[in-house]
matplotlib code that plots the C-alpha trace (Angstrom):
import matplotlib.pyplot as plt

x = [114.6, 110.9, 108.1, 104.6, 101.6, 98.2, 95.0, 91.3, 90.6, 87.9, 84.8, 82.1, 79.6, 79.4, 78.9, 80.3, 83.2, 86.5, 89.1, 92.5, 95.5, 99.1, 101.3, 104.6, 107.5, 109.2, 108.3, 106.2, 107.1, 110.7, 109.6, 109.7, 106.6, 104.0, 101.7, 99.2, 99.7, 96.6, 97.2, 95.2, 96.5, 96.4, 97.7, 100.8, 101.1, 99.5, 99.7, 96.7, 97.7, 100.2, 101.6, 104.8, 107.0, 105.4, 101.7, 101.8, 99.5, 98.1, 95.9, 95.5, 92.8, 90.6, 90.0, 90.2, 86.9, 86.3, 89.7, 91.1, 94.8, 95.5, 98.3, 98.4, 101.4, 100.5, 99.7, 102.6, 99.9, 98.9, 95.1, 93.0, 89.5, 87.7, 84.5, 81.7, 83.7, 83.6, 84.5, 87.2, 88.8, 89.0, 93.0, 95.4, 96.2, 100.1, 101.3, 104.9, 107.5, 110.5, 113.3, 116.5, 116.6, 115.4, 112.3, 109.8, 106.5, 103.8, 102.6, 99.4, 95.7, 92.8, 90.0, 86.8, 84.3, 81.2, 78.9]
y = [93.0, 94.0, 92.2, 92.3, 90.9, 90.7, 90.4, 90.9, 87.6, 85.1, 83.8, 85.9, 85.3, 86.1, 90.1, 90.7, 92.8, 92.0, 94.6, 93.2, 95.4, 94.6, 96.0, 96.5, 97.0, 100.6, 103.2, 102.0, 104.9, 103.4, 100.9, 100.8, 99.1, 97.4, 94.9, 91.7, 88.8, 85.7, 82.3, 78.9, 75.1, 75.1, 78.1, 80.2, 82.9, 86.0, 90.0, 91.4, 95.4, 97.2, 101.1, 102.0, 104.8, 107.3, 106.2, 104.6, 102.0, 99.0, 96.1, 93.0, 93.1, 90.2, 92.6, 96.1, 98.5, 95.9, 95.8, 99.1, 99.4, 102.4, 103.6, 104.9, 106.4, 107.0, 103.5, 102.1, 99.8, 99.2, 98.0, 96.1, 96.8, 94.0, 94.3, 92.6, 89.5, 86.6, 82.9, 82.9, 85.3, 82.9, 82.2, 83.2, 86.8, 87.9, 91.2, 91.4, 94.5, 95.3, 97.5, 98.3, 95.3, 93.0, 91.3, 90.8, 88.6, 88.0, 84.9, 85.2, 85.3, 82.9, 84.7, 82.6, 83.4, 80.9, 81.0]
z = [126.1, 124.6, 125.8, 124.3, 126.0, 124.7, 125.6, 124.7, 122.5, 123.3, 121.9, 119.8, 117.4, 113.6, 113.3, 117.0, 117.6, 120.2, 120.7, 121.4, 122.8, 122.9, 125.9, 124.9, 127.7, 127.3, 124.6, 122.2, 119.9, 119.6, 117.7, 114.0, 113.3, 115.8, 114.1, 114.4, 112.7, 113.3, 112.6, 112.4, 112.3, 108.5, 107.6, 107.9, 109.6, 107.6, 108.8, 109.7, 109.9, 110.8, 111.9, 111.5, 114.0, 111.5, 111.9, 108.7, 108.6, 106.6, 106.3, 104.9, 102.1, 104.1, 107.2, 105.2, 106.2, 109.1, 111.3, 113.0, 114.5, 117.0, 119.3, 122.5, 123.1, 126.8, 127.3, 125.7, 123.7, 120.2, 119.9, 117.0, 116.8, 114.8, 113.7, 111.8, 112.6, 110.7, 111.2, 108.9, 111.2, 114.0, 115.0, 117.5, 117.1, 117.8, 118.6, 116.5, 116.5, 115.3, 117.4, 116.1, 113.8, 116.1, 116.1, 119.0, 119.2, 121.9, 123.0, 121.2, 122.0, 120.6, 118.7, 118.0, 116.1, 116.1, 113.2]

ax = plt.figure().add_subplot(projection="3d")
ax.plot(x, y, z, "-o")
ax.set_aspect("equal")
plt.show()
């Protein structure tokens, strides 16, 4: 059974920067993509960026040039760097993955940006 934990939300201002990190249980290079989704009350669920096994990666045209995702192999972690924040951006962010056809998802953390 995967588990994926993350962490690193909370509560910046317009322009700041958070760094969120997802901890997934056994090897993280296993998996066959690793990727954040956000969602707010009013809208669905929408991927932010992903990286696939092969370090392919991709972003959602609202956070491209402003969002980085990494890997760390060592770690066993995937991490979003998001910066120049906005308050559109504000939602709970959720770590997702998918392991020999199965799919796993976090229980999410709340990123707020104040304007």
């Amino acid at each position: 059974q995967v588990q994926l934990v993350e962490s690193g939300g909370g509560l910046v201002q317009t322009g700041g920067s958070l760094r969120l990190s997802c901890a997934a249980s056994g090897n993280i290079e296993s998996f066959s993509v690793v990727d954040w989704y956000r969602q707010t009350p009013d809208k669905q669920r929408e991927m932010v960026a992903f990286i696939t096994q092969g370090g392919s990666i991709n972003y959602a045209a609202s956070v491209k040039g402003r969002f980085t995702i990494s890997r760390d192999s060592a770690k066993n972690t995937v991490s979003l760097q998001m910066n120049n924040l906005k308050p559109e951006d504000s939602a709970v962010y959720y770590c997702h993955s998918l392991k020999s056809g199965s799919d796993y998802w976090g229980k999410g953390t709340l990123v707020t940006v104040s304007s």
